[in-house]
N, C-alpha and C positions, 0 to 999 in steps of 0.2 A: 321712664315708662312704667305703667303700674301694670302689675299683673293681677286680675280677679277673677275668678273663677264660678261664684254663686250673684245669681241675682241681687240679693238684698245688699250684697257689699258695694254691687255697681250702681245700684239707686242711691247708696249715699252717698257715694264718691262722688258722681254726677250733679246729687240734688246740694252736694258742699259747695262744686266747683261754678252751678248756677247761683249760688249766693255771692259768691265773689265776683260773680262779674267774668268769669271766663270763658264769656263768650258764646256767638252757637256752636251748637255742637254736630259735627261731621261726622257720619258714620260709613262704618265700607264694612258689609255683612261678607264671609268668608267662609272655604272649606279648610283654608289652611293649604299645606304646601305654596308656599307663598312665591311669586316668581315678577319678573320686572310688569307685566300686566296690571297683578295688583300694588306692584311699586305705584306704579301711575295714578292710581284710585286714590291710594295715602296721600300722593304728590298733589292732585286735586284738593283731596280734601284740607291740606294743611293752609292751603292758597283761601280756604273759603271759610275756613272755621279758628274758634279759639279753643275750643276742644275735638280731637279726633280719638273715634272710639273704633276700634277693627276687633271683631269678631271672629274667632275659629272655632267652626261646630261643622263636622261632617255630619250631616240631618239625616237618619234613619228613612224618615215616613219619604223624602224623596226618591228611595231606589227603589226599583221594583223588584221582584223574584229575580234571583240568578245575576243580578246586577254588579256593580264591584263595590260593595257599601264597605264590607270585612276588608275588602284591598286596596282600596284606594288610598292613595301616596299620603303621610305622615312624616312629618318631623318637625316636631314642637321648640326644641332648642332655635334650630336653624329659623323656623319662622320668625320667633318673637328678638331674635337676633337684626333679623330682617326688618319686622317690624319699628325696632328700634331705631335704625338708621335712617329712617323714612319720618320721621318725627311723630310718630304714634304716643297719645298722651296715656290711653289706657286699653289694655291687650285683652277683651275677656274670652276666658277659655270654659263656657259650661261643658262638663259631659251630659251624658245621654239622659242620667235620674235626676240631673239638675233642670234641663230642658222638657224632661217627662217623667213627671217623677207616678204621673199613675198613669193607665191607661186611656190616649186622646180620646174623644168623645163629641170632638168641636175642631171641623176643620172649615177651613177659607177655603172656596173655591169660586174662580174665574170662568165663564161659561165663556161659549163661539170660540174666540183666542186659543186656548188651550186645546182644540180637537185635531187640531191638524199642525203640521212638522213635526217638531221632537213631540209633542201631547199624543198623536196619531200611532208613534212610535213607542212612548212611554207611559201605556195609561198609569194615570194617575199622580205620574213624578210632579204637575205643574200644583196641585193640590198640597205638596209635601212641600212647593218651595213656599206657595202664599200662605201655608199655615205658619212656616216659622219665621219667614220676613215678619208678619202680623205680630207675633209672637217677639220679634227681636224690638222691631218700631214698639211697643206697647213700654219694654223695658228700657229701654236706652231713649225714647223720646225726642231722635234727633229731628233738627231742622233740615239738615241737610243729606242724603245717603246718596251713596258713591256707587255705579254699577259697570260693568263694561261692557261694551256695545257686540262683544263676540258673540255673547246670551241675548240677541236683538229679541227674541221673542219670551224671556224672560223681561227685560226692560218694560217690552209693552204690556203683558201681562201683569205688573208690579204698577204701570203707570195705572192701567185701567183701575187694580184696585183701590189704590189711593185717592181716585178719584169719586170712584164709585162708594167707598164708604167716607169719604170726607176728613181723610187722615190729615194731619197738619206737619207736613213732609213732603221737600221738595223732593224728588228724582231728579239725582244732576246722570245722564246719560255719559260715559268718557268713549273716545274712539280705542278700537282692537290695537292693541301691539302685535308688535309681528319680529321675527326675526328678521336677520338681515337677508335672507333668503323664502323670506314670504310667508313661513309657518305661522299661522294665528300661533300665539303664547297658552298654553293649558298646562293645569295640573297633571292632565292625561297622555301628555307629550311623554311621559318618560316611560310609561309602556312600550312604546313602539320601538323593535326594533331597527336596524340602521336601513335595512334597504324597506321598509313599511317608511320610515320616516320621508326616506329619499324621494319615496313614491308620493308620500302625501301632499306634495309641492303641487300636486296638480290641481290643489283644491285652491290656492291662492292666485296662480297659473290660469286657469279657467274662467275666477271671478275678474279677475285682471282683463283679459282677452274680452271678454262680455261687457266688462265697463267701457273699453276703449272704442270698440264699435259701437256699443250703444251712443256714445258720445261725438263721434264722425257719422251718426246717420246710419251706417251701413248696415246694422242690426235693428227692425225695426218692432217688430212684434213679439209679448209674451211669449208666444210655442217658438219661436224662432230662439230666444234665448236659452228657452231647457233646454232645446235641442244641440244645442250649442257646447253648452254646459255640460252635457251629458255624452258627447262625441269628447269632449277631451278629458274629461275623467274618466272615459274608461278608456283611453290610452295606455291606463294604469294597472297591469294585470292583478296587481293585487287589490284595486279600488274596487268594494261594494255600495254599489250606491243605495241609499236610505232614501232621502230625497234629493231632488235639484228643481226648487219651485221660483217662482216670479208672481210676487204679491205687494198690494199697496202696504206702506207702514207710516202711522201701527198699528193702521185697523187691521194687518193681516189678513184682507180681501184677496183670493187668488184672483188671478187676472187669465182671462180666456184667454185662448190661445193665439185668438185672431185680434186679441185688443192691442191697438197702438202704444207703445209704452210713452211715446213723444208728448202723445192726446191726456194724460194723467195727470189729474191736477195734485196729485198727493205723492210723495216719498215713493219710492219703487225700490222692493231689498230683493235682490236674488240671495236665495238660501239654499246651504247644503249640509247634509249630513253623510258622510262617508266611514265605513268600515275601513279600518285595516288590519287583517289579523282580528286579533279579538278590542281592537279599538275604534271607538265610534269618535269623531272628531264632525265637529260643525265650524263654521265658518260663514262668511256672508260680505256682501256689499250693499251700497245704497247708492242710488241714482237718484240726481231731482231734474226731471223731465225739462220741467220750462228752463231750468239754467242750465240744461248739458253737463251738470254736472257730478263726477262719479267720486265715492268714498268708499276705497279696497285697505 
């Protein structure tokens, strides 16, 4: 595995490895701290591509004030060790003056999508992810890039752009990992202390519960779902709820409260965002109405 760190090394590396013939190339855009979620992405990607390129850039312009940009979890050894074993052909690691080396002046941004769940929550951060995904696809030029379905409303906001400017890049979408006891997989996990974490079960617990009734019938309408959702999350005294929504995907359409989720001709994600302590954790499911069938 190569390790590159500046732009221009990894356009020749790439523009070498397109001369020889090896292959499309798979990318999996990353924050780093690496864990079996994005094992899974490399694992895709190795399956689809002849070259795979994984990126580690904790991105600035996505956090907002008071956010965890300075804190969030690091460890570079341990990643590209990780990465390694995953069969990762080339590791690059820009920092901050290589990815911005003066001050942004030209950001990408995705209108509708981006105002409501985490965008509602986090102005601005959906602008900070399409500037550097833009920003990484321009460099790396892959066919392929790897996402995981935990960030559903990142996927579709990436799908929308890619299609709306005509980028030549597929979005392969992978399903959430999850621990053997339900926790969606994050970098974010290791914040949480033990009984935060114990409590956060209730976020895969609820989607679980909501899938299965939606799926026997017994659960029939949008409000009928938040409500649902929202009765067993805060079972959890330390759970603050952010949201708990029921929307088409990936037009990310809320769905009124009285709408039949049965009657939807499109994808249906129930979405959450929950505090714990000072950790915000998202999670989700997807229901496809006409087949009965749920993905937690």
């Amino acid at each position: 595995m190569k390790v590159i760190r500046t732009i221009r090394e990894l356009r020749e590396e790439l523009a070498s490895r397109r001369a020889l013939g090896q292959g499309p190339v798979g990318f999996v855009p990353t924050m780093g701290y690496l864990h079996e979620g994005h094992g899974s992405l490399m694992k895709r990607a190795r399956e689809q591509s002849g070259t795979v390129v994984l990126s580690i850039f904790v991105n600035p312009i996505q956090f907002g004030p008071g956010e965890d940009f300075e804190t969030y979890p690091r460890d570079e050894a341990r990643d590209l060790a990780f990465a390694e074993s995953q069969g990762v052909d080339i590791a690059f690691l820009p920092d901050v003056a290589e990815m911005y080396p003066q001050p942004t002046k030209t950001k990408v941004a995705v209108s509708e999508l981006t105002s409501l769940l985490c965008g509602a929550s986090r102005p601005g951060h959906f602008d900070g992810v399409t500037t550097v995904v833009n920003k990484l696809f321009n460099i790396v030029k892959p066919d392929f890039a790897f996402f995981g379905m935990k960030d559903a409303q990142q996927v579709a906001v990436i799908e929308q752009m890619v299609r709306d400017l005509n980028m030549d890049v597929r979005i392969v979408p992978c399903p959430i990992v999850r621990e053997g006891d339900g926790l969606a997989l994050s970098s974010r996990n290791v914040y949480l202390k033990p009984e935060e974490r114990e409590q956060a079960l209730v976020l895969s617990r609820s989607l679980k519960t909501a899938s299965e009734l939606l799926g026997n019938g017994s659960l029939r309408t949008a409000g009928d779902a938040r409500q649902l959702l929202r009765e067993i999350i805060s079972e959890a005294p330390m759970a603050d709820i952010d949201y708990a929504d029921v929307l088409t995907f990936p037009e990310l359409t809320v769905l009124a409260d009285d709408a039949e989720i049965t009657g939807v001709d499109s994808m249906v994600i129930m979405a959450l965002a929950v505090r714990f302590g000072k950790t915000r954790l998202i999670d989700n499911a997807l229901f496809q109405p006409k087949e009965g069938i749920s993905h937690v």
